[in-house]
CHARMM-style PDB file with segment names, atoms N, HN, CA, C and O in Angstrom:
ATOM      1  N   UNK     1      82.314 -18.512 -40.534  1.00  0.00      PROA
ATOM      2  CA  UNK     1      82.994 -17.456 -39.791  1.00  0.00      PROA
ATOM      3  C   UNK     1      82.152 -17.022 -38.574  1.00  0.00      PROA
ATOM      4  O   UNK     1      82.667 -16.733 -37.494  1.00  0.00      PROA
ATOM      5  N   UNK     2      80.996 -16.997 -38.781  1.00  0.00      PROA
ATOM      6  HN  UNK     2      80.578 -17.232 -39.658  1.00  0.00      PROA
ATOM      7  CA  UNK     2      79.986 -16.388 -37.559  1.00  0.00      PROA
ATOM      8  C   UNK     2      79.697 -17.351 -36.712  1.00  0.00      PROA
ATOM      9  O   UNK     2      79.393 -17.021 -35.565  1.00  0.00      PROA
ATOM     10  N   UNK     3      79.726 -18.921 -37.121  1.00  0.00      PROA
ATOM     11  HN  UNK     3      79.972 -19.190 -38.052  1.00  0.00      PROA
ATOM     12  CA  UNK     3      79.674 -19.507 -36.243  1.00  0.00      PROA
ATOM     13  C   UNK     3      80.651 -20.149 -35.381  1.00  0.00      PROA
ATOM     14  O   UNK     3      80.380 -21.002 -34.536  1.00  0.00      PROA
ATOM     15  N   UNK     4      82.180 -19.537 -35.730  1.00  0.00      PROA
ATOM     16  HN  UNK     4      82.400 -18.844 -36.416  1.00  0.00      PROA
ATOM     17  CA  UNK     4      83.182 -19.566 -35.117  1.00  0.00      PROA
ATOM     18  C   UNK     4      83.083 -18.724 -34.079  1.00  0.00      PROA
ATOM     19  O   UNK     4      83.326 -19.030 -32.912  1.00  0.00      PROA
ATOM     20  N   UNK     5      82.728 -17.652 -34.470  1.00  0.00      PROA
ATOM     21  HN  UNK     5      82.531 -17.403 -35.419  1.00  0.00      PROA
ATOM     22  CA  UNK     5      82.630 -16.247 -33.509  1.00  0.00      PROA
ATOM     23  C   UNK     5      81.989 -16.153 -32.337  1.00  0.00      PROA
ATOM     24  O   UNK     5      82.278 -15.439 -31.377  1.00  0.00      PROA
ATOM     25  N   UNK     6      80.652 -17.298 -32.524  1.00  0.00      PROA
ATOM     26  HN  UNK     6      80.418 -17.878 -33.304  1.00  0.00      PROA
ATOM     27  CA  UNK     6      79.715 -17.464 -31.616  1.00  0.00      PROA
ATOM     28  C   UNK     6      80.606 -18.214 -30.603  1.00  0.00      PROA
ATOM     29  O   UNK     6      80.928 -17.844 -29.474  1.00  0.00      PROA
ATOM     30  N   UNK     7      80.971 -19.479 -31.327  1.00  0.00      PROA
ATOM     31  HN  UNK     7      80.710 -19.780 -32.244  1.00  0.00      PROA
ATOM     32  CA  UNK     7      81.375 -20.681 -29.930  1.00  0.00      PROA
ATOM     33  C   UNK     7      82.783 -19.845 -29.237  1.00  0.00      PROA
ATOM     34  O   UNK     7      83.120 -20.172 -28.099  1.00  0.00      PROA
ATOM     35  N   UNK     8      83.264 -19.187 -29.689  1.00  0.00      PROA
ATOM     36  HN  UNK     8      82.990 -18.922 -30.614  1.00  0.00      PROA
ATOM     37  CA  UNK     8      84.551 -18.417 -29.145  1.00  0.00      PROA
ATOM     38  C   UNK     8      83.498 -17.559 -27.944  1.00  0.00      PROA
ATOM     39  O   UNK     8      83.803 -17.857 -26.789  1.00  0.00      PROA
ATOM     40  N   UNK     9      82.441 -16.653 -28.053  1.00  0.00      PROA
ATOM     41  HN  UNK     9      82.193 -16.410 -28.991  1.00  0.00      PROA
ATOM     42  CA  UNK     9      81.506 -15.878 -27.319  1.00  0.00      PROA
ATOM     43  C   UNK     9      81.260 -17.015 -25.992  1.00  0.00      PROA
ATOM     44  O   UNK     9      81.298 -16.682 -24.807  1.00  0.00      PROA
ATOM     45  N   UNK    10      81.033 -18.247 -26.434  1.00  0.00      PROA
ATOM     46  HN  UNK    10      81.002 -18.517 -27.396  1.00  0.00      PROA
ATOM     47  CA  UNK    10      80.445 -18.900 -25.708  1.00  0.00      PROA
ATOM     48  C   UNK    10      81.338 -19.484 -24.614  1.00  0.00      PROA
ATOM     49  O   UNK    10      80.954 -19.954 -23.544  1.00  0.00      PROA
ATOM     50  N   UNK    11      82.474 -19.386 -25.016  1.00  0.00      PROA
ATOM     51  HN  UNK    11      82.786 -19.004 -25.886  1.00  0.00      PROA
ATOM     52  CA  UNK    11      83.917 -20.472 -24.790  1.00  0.00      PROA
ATOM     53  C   UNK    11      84.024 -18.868 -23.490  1.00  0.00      PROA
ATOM     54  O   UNK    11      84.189 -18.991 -22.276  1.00  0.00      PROA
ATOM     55  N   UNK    12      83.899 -17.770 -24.106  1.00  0.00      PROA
ATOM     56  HN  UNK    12      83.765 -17.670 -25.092  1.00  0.00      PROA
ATOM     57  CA  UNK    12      84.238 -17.030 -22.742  1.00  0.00      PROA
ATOM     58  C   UNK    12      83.364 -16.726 -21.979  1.00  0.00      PROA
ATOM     59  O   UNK    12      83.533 -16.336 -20.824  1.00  0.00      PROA
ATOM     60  N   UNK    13      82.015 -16.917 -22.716  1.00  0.00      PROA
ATOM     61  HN  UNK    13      81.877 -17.234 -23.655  1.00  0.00      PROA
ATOM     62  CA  UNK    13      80.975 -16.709 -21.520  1.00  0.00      PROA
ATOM     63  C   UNK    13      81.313 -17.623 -20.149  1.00  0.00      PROA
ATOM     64  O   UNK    13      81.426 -17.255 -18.979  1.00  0.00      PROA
ATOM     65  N   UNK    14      81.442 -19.103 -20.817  1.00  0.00      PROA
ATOM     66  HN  UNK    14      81.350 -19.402 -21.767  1.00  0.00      PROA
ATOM     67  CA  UNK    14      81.525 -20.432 -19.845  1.00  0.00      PROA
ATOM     68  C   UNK    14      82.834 -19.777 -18.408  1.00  0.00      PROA
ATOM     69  O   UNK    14      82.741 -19.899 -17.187  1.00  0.00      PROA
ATOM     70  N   UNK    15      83.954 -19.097 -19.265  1.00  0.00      PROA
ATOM     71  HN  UNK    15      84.029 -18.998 -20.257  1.00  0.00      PROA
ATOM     72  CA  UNK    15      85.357 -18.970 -18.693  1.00  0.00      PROA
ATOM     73  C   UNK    15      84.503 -17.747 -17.326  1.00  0.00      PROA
ATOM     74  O   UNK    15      84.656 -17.852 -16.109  1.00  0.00      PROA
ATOM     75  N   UNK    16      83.929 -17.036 -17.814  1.00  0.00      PROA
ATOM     76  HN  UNK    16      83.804 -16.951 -18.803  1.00  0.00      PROA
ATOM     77  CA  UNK    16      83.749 -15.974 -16.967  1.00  0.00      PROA
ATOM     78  C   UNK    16      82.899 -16.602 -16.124  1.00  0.00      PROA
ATOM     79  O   UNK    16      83.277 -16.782 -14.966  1.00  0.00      PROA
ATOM     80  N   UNK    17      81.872 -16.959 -16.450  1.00  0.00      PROA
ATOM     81  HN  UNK    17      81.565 -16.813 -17.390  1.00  0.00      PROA
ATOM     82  CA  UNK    17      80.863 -17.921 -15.158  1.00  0.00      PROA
ATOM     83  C   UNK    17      81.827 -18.468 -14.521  1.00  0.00      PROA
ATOM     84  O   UNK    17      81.939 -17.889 -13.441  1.00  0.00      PROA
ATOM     85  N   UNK    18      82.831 -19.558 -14.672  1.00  0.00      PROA
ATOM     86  HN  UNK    18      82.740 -20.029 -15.549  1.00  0.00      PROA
ATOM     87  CA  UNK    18      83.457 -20.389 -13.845  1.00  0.00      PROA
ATOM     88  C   UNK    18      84.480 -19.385 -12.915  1.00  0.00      PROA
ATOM     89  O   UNK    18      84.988 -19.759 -11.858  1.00  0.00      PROA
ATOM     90  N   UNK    19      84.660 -18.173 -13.457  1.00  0.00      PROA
ATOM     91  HN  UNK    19      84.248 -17.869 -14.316  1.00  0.00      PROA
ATOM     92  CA  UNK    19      85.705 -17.553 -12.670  1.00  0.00      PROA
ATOM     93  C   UNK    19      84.935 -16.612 -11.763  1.00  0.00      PROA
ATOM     94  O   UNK    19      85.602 -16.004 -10.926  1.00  0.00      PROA
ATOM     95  N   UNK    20      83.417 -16.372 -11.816  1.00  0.00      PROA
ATOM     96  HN  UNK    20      82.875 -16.866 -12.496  1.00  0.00      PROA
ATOM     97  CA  UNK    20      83.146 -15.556 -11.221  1.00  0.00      PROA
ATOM     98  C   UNK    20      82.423 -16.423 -10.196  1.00  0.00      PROA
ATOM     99  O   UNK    20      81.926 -15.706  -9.327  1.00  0.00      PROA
ATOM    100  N   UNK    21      82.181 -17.799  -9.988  1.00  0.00      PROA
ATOM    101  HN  UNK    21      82.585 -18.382 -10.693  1.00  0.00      PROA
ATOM    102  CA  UNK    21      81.917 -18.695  -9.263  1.00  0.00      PROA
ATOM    103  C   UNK    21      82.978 -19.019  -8.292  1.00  0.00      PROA
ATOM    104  O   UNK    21      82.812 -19.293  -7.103  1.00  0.00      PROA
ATOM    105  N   UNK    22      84.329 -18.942  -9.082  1.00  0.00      PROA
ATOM    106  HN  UNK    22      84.464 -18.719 -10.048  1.00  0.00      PROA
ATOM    107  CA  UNK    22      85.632 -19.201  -8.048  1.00  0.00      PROA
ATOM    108  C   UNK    22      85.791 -17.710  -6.858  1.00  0.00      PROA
ATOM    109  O   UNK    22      86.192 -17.605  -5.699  1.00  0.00      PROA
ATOM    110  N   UNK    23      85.377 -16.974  -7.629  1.00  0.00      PROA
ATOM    111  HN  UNK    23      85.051 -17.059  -8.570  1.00  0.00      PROA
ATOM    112  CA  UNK    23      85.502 -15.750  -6.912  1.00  0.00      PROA
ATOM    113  C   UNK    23      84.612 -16.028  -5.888  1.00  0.00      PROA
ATOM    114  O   UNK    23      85.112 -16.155  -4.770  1.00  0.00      PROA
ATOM    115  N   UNK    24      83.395 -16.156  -6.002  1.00  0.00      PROA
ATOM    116  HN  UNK    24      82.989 -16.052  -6.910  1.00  0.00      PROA
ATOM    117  CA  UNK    24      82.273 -16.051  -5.036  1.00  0.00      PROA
ATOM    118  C   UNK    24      83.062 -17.322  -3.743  1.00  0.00      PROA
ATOM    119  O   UNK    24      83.452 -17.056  -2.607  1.00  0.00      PROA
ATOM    120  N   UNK    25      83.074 -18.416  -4.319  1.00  0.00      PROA
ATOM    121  HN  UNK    25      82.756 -18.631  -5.243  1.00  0.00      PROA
ATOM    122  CA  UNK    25      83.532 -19.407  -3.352  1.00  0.00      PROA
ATOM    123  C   UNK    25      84.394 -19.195  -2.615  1.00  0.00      PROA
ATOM    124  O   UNK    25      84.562 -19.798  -1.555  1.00  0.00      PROA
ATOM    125  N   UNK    26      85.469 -17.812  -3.285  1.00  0.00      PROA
ATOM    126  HN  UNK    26      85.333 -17.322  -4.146  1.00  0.00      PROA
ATOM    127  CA  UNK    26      86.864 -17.498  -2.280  1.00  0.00      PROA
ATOM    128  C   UNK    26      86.065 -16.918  -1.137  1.00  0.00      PROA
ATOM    129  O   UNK    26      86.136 -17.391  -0.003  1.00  0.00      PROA
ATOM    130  N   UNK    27      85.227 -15.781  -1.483  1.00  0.00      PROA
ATOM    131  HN  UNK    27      85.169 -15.397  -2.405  1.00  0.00      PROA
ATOM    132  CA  UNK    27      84.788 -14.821  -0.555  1.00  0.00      PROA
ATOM    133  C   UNK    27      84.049 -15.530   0.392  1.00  0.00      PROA
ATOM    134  O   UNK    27      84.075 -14.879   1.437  1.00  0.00      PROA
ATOM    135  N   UNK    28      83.300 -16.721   0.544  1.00  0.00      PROA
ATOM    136  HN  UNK    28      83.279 -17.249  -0.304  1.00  0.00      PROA
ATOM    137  CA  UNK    28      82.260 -17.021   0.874  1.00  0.00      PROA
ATOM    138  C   UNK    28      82.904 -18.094   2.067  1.00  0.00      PROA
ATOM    139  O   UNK    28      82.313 -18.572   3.035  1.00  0.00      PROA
ATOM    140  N   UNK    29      84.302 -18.287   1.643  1.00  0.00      PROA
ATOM    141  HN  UNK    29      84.782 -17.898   0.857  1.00  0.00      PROA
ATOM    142  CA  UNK    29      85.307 -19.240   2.379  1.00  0.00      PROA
ATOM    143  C   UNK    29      85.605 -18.091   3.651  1.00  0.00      PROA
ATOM    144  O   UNK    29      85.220 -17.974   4.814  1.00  0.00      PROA
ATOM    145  N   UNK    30      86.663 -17.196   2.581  1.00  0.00      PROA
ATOM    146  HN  UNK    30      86.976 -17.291   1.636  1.00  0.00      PROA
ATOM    147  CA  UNK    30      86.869 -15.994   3.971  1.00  0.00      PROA
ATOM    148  C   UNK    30      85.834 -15.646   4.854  1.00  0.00      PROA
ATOM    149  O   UNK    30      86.108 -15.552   6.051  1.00  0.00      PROA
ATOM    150  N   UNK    31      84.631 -15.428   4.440  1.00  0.00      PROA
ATOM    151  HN  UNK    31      84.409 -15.504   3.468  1.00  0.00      PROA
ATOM    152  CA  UNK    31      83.971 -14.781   5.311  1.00  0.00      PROA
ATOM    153  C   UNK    31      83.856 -15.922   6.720  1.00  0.00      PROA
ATOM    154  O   UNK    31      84.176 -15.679   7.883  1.00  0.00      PROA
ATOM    155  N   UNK    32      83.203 -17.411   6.061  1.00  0.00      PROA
ATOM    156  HN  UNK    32      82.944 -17.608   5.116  1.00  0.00      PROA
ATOM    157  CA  UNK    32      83.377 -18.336   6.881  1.00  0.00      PROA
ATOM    158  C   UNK    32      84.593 -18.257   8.313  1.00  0.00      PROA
ATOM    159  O   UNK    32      84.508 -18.301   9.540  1.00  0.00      PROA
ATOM    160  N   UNK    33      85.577 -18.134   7.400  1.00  0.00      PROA
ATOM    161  HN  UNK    33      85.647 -18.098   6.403  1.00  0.00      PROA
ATOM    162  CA  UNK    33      87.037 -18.125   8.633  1.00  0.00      PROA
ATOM    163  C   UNK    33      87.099 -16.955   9.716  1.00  0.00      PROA
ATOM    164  O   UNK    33      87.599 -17.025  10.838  1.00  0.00      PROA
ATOM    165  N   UNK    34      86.466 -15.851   9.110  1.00  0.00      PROA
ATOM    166  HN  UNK    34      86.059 -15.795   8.198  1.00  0.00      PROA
ATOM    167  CA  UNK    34      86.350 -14.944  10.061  1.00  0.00      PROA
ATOM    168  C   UNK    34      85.507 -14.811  10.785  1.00  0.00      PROA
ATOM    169  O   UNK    34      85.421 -13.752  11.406  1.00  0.00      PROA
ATOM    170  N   UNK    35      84.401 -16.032  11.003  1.00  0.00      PROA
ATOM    171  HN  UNK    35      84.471 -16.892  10.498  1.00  0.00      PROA
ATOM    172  CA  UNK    35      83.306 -16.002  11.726  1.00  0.00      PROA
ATOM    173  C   UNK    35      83.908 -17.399  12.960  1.00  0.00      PROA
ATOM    174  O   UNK    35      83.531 -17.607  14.113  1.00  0.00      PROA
ATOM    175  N   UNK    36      84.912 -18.115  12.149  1.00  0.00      PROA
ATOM    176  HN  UNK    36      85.218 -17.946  11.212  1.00  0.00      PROA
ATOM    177  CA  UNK    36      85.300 -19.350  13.031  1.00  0.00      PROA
ATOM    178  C   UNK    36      85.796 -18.941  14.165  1.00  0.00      PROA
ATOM    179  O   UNK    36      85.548 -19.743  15.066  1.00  0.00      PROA
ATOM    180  N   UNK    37      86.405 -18.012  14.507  1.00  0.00      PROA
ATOM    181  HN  UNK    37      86.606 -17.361  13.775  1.00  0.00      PROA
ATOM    182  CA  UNK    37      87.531 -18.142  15.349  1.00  0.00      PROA
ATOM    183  C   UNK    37      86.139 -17.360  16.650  1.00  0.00      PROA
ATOM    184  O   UNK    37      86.278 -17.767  17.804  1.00  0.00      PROA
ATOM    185  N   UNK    38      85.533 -16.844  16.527  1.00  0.00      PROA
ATOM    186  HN  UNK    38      85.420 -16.514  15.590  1.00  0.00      PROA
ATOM    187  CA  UNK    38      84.386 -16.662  17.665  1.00  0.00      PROA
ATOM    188  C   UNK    38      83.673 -17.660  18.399  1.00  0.00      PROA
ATOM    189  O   UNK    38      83.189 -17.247  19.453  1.00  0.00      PROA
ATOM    190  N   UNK    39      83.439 -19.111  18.070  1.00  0.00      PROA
ATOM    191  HN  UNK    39      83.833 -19.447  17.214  1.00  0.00      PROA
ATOM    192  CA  UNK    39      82.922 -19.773  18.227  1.00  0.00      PROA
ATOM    193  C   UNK    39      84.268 -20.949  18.825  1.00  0.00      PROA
ATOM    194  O   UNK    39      83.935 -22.072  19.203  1.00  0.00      PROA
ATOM    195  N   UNK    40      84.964 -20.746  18.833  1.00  0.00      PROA
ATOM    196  HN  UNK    40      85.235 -19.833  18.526  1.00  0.00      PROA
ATOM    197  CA  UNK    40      86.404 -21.605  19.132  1.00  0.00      PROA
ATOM    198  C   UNK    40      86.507 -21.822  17.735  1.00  0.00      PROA
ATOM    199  O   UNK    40      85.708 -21.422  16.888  1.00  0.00      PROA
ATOM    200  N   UNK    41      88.019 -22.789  17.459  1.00  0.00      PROA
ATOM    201  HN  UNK    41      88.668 -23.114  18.146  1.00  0.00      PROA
ATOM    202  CA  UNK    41      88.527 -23.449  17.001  1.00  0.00      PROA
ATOM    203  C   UNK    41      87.279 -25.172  16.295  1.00  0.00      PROA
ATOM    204  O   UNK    41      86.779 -25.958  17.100  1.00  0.00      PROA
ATOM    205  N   UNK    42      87.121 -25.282  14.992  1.00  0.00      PROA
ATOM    206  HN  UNK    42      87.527 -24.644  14.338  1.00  0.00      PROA
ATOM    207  CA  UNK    42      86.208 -26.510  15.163  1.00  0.00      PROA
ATOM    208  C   UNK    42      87.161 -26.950  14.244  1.00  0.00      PROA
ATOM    209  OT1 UNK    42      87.104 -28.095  13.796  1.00  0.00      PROA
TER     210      UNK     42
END
């Protein structure tokens, strides 16, 4: 039972890293685009 409990802990740890990585990559995109358009069009 406890070691069900764990890999379930683990199964969302993994979920939250990967989603808080997608997050970062969104922001890190936008910020990019809003720096493009100063420099022209590339």
């Amino acid at each position: 039972m406890m070691e069900k409990q764990n890999q379930l802990l683990l199964d969302d740890g993994y979920f939250l890293t990967v989603l808080m990585l997608k997050l970062l990559n969104t922001c890190i995109k936008q910020k990019m685009r809003k720096h493009r358009p100063l420099n022209g069009n590339v």
